[in-house]
DRENDRENSE-939813 format. One record per residue: residue in three letters; x negated, y negated, z of N, C-alpha, C in turn. Coordinates in Angstrom, 2 decimals, padded with zeros to 5 digits. Each point is the difference from the previous one (the first is absolute). Example, Ala and Ser with C-alpha at 12.3 -4.5 7.8 and 13.67 -1.06 7.14 Angstrom:
<pts>
   rest        nu        nv        nw       cau       cav       caw        cu        cv        cw
    Ala   -013.19    005.69    007.80    000.89   -001.19    000.00   -000.90   -001.20    000.00
    Ser    000.35   -001.05   -000.72   -000.82   -001.19    000.06    000.77   -001.09    000.73
</pts>
This chain:
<pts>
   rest        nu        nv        nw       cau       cav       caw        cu        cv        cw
    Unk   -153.89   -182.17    318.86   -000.98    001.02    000.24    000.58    001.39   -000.23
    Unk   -000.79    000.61   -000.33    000.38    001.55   -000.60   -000.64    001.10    000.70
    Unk    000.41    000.47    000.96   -000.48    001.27    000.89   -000.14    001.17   -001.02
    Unk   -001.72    000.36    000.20   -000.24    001.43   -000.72    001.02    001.13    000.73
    Unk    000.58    000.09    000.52    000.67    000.94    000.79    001.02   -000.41    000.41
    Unk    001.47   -000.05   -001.03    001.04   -000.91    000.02    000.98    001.14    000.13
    Unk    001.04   -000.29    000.66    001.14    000.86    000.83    000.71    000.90   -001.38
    Unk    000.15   -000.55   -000.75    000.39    000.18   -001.15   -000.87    000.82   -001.27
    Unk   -000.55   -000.06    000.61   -001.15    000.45   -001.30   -000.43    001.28   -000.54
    Unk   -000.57    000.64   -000.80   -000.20    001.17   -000.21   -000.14    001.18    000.95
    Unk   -001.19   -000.45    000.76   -000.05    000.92    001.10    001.21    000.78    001.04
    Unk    001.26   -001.25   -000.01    001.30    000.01    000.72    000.60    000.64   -000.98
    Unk    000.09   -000.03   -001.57    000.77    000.89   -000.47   -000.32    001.23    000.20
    Unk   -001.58    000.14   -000.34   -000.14    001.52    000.11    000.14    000.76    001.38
    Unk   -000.15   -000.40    001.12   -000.03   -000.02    001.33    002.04    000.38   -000.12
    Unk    001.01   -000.68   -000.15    001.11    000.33   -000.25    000.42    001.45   -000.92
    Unk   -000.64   -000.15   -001.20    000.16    001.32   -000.73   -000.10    001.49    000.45
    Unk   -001.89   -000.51    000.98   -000.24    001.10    000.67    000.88    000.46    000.76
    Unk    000.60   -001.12    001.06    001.22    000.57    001.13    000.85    000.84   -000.50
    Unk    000.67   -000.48   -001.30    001.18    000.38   -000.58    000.17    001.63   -000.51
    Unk   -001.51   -000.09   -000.73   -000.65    001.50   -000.07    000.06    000.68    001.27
    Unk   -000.88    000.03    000.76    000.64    000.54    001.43    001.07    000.44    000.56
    Unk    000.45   -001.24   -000.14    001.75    000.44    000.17    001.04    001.17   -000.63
    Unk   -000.29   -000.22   -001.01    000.76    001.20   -001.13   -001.10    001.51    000.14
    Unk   -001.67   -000.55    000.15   -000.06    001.90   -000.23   -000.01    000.46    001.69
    Unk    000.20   -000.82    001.13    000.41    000.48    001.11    001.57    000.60   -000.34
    Unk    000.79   -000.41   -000.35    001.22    000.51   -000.40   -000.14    000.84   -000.53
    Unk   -000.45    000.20   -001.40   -000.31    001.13   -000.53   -000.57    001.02    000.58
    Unk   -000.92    000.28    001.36   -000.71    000.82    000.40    001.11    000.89    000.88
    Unk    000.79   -000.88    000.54    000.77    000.48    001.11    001.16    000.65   -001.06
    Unk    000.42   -000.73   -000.77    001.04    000.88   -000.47   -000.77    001.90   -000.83
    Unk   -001.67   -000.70   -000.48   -000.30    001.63   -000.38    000.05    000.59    001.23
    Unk   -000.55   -000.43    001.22   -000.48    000.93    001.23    001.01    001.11    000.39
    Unk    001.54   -001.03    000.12    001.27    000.61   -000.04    000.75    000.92   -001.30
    Unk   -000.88   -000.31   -001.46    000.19    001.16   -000.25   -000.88    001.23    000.18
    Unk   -001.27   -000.28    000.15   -000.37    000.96    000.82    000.49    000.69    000.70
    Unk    000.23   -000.46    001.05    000.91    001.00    001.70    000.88    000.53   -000.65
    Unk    000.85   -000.55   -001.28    001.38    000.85    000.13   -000.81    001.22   -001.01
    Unk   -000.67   -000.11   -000.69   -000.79    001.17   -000.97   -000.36    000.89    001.12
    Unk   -000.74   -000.50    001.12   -000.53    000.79    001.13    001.27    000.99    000.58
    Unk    001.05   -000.70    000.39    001.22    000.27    000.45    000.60    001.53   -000.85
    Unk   -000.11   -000.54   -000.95    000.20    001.01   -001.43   -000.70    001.29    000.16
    Unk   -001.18   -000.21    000.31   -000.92    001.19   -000.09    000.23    001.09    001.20
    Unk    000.45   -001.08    001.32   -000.02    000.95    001.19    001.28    000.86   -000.52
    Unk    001.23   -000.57   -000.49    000.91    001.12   -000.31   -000.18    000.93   -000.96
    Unk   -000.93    000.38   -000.59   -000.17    000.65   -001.12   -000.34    001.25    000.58
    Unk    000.02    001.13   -000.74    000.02    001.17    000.93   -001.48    000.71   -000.65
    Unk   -000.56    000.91    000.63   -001.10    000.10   -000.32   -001.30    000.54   -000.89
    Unk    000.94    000.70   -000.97    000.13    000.30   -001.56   -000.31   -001.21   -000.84
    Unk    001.25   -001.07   -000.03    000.29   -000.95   -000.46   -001.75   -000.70    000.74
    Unk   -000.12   -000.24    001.07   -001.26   -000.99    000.46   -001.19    000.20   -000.47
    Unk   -000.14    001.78   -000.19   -001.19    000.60   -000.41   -000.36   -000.50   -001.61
    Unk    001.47   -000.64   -000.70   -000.37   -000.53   -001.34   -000.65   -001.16   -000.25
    Unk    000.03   -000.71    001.13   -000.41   -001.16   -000.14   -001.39   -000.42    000.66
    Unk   -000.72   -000.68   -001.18   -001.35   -000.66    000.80   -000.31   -000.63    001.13
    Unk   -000.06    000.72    000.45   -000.08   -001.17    001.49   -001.83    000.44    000.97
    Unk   -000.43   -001.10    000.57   -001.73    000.05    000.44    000.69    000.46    001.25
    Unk   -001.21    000.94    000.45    000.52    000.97    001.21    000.41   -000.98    001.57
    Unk   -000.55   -000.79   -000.17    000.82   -001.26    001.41    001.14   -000.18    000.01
    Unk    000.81   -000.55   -001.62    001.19   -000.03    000.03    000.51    001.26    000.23
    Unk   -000.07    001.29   -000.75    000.73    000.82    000.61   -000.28    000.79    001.37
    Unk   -000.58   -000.29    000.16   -000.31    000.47    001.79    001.60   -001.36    000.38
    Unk   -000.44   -000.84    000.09    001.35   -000.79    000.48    001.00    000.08   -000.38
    Unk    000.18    000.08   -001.39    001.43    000.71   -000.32    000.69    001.47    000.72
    Unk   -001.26    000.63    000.28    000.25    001.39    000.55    000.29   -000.17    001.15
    Unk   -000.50   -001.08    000.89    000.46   -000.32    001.70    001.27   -000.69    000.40
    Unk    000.27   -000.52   -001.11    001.27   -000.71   -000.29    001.04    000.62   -000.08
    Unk   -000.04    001.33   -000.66    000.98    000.91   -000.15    000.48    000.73    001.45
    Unk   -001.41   -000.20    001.13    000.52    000.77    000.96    000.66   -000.90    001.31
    Unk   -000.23   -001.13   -000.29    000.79   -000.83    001.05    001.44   -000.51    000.13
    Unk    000.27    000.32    001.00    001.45   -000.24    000.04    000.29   -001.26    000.59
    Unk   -000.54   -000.38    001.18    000.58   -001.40    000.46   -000.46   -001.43   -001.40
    Unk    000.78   -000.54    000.23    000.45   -001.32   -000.79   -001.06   -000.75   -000.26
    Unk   -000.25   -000.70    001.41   -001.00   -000.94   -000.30   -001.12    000.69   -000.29
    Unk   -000.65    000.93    000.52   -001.07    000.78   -000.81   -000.32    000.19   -001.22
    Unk    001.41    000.57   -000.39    000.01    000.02   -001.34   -000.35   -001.13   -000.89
    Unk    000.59   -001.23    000.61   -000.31   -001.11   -000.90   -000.86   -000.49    000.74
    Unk   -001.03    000.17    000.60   -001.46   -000.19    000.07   -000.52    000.55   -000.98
    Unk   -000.09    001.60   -000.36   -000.60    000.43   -000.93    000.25   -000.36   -001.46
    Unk    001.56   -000.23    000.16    000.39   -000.39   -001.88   -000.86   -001.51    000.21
    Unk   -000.31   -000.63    000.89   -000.22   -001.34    000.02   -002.01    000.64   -001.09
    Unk   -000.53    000.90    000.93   -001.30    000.48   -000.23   -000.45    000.51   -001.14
    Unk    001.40    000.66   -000.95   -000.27    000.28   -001.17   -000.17   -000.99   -001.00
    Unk    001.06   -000.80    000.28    000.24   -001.34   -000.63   -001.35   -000.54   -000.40
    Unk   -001.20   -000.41    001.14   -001.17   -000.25   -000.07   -000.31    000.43   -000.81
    Unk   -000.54    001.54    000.12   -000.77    000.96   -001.01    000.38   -000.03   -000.61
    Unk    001.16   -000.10   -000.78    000.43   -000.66   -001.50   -000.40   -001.06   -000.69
    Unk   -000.54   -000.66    001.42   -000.56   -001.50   -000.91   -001.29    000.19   -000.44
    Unk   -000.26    000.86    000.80   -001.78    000.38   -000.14   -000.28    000.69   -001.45
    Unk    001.33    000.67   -000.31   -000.59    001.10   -001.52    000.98   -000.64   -001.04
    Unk   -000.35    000.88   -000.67    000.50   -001.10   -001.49    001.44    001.24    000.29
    Unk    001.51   -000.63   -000.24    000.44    000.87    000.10    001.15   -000.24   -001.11
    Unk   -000.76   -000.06   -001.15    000.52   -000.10   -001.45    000.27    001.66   -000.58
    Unk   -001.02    000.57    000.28   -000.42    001.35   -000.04    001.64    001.05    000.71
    Unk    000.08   -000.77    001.47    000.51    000.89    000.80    001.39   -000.28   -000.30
    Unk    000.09   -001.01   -000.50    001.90   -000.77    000.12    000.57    000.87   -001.39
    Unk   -001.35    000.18   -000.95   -000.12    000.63   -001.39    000.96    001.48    000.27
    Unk   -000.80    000.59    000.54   -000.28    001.62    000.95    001.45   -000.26    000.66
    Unk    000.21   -000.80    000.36    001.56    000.04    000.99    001.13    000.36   -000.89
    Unk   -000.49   -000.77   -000.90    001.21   -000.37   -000.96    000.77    001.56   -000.80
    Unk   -001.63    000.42   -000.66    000.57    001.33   -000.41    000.43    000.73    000.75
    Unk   -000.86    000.64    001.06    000.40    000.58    000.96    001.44    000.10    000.21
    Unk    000.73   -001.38    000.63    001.13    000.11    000.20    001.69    000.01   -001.33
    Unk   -001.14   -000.32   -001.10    001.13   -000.61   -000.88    000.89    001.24   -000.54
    Unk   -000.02    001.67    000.19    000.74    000.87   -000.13    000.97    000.06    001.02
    Unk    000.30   -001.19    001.31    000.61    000.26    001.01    001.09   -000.89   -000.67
    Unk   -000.59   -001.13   -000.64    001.10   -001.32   -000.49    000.91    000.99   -001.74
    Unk   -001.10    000.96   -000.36    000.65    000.42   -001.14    000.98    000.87    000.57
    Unk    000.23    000.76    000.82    000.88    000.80    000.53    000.98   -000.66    000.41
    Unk   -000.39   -001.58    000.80    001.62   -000.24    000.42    000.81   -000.51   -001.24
    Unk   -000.84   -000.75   -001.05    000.75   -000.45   -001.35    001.09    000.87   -000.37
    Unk   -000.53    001.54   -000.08    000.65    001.34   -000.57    001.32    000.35    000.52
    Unk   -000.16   -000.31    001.50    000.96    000.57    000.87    001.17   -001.39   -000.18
    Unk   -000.91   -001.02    000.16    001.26   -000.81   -000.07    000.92    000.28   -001.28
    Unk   -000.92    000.14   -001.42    000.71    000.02   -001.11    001.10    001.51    000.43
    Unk   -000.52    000.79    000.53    000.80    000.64   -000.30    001.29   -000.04    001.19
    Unk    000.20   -000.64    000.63    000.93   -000.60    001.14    000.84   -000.67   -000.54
    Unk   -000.46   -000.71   -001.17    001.11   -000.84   -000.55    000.45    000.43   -001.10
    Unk   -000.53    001.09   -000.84    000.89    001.15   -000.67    000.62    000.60    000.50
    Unk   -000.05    000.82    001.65    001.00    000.73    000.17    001.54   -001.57    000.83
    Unk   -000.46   -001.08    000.30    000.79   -000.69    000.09    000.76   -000.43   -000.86
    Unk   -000.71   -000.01   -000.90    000.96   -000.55   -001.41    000.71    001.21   -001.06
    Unk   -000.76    001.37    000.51    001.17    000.64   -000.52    001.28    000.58    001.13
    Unk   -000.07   -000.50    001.03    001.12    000.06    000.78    001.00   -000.95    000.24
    Unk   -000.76   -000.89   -000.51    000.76   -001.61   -000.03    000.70   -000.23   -001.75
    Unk   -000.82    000.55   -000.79    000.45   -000.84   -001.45    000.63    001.25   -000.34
    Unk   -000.31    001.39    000.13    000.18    001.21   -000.32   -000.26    000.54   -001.95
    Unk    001.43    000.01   -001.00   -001.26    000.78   -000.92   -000.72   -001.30   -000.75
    Unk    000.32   -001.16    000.30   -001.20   -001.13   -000.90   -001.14    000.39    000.39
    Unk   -000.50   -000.21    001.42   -000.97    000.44    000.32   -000.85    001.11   -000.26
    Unk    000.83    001.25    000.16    000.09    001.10   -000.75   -000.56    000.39   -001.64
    Unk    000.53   -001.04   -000.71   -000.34    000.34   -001.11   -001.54   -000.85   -000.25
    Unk   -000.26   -001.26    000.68   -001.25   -000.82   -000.08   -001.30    001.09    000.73
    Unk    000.44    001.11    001.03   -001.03    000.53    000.46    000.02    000.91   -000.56
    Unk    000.84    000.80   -001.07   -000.11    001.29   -001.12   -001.20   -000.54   -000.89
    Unk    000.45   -001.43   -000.47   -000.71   -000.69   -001.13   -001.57    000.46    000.64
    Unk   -000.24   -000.72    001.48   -001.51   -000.01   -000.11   -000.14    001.38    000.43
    Unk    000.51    000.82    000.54   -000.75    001.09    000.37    001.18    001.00   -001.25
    Unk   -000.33    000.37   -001.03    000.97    000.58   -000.69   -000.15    002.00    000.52
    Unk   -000.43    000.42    001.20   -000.21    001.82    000.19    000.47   -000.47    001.04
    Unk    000.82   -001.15    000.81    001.18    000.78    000.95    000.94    000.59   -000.40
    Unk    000.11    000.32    000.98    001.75    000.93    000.12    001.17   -000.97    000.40
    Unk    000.48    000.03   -001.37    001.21   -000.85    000.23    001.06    000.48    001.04
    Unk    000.18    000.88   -000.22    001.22    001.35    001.09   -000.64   -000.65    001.44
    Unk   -001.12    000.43   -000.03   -000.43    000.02    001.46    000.08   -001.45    001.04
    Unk   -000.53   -000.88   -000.88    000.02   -001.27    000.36    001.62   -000.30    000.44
    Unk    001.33    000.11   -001.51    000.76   -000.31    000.99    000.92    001.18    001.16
    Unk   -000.48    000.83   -000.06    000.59    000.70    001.00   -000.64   -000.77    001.44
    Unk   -001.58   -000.08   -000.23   -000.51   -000.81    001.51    000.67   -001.44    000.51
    Unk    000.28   -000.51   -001.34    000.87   -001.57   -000.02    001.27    000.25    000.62
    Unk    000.91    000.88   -000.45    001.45    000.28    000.43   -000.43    000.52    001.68
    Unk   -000.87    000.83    000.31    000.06    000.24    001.37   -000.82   -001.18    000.99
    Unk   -000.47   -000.72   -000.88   -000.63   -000.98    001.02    000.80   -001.15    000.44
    Unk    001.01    000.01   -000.94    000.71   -001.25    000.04    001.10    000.72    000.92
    Unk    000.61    001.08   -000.13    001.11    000.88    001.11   -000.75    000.05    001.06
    Unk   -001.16    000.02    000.11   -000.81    000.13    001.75   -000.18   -001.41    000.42
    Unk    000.00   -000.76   -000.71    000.13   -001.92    000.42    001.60   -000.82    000.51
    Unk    000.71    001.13   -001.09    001.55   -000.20    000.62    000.41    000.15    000.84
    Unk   -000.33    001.69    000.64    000.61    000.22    001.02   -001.32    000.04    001.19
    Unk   -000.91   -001.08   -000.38   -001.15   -000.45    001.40   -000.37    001.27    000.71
    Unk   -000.70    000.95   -001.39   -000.58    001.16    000.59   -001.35   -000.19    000.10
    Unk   -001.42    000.90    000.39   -001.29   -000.60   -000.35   -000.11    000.39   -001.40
    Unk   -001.01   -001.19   -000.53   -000.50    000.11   -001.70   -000.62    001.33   -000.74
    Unk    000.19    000.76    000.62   -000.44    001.26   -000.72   -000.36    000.17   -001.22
    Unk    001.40   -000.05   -000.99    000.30   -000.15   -001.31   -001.14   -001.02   -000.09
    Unk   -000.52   -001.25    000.22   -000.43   -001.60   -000.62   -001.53    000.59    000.54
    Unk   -000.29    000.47    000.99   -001.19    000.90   -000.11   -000.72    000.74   -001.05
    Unk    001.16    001.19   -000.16   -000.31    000.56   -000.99   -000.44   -000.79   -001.41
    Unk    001.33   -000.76   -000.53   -000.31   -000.79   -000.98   -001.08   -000.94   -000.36
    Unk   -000.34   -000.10    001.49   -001.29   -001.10    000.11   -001.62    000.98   -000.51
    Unk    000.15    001.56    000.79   -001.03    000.77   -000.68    000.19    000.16   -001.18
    Unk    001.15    000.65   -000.74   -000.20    000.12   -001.14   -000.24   -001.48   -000.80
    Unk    000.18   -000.59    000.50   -000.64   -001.26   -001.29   -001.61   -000.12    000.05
    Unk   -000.06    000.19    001.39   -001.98    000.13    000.31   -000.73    001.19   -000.79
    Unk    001.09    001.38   -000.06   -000.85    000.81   -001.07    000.03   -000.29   -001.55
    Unk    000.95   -000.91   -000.41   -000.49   -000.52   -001.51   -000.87   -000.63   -000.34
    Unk   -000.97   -000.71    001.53   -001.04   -000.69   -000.43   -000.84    001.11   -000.34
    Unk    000.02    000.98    000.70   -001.19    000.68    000.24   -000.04    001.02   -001.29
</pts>
């Protein structure tokens, strides 16, 4: 005998599939929700220039704005918990968009600084190789100047004075960007 409604049977596959579906876009939801909060998270530190750039529906920033003024802990993450929500509520393709520029002159500045941290390291460390690889790209320094700052930065490292000299050297490499 053959049961219309057999343990095995279509209905049980699809009935399985469905679960399985479930399973993964519950996962999926929680891992967007959480990127949410940390986007939310993002926004409360942003200062308020920077916030005014970004799209945001006046609920969220009313909460972003209350967020900024609380100091105890768990409060706080009540409210980051609250933004989190209202993130789920708006499309925040728009806002993560808006974040991005917003902040991405903060990530171009540290690139700069680092590069130039490891020029004045490497011309204190390699001395004129280095020297001559940073003439190449920037060819309107001052050769004189550079190593006079090199010879005193490296005599203020010898005798464990503060970096003065490696200061200096560190601005003048920042005004060749400019």
């Amino acid at each position: 005998m053959h049961d219309e409604f057999d343990e095995h049977g279509p209905e049980a596959d699809w009935q399985d599939s469905q679960e399985q579906e479930h399973l993964i876009s519950k996962s999926q939801l929680k891992r967007e929700a959480h990127a949410l909060l940390e986007l939310g998270k993002k926004l409360v530190q942003l200062d308020k220039a920077s916030l005014e750039k970004i799209p945001l529906p006046d609920n969220l920033l009313d909460a972003i704005n209350s967020a900024k003024k609380i100091r105890q802990h768990g409060a706080l993450k009540r409210q980051l918990q609250f933004i989190g929500k209202l993130m789920r509520k708006t499309d925040a393709e728009p806002i993560q968009a808006a974040y991005e520029a917003a902040t991405s002159h903060y990530r171009a500045d540290t690139r700069q600084l680092h590069m130039l941290e490891n020029w004045r390291d490497r011309l204190l460390a390699e001395g004129d190789n280095a020297l001559g690889e940073l003439l190449k790209q920037f060819p309107d320094a001052d050769r004189q100047h550079l190593r006079q700052l090199m010879r005193s930065a490296k005599k203020e490292r010898e005798l464990n004075k503060p970096p003065r000299a490696a200061r200096e050297l560190f601005q003048y490499l920042k005004s060749l960007l400019t």
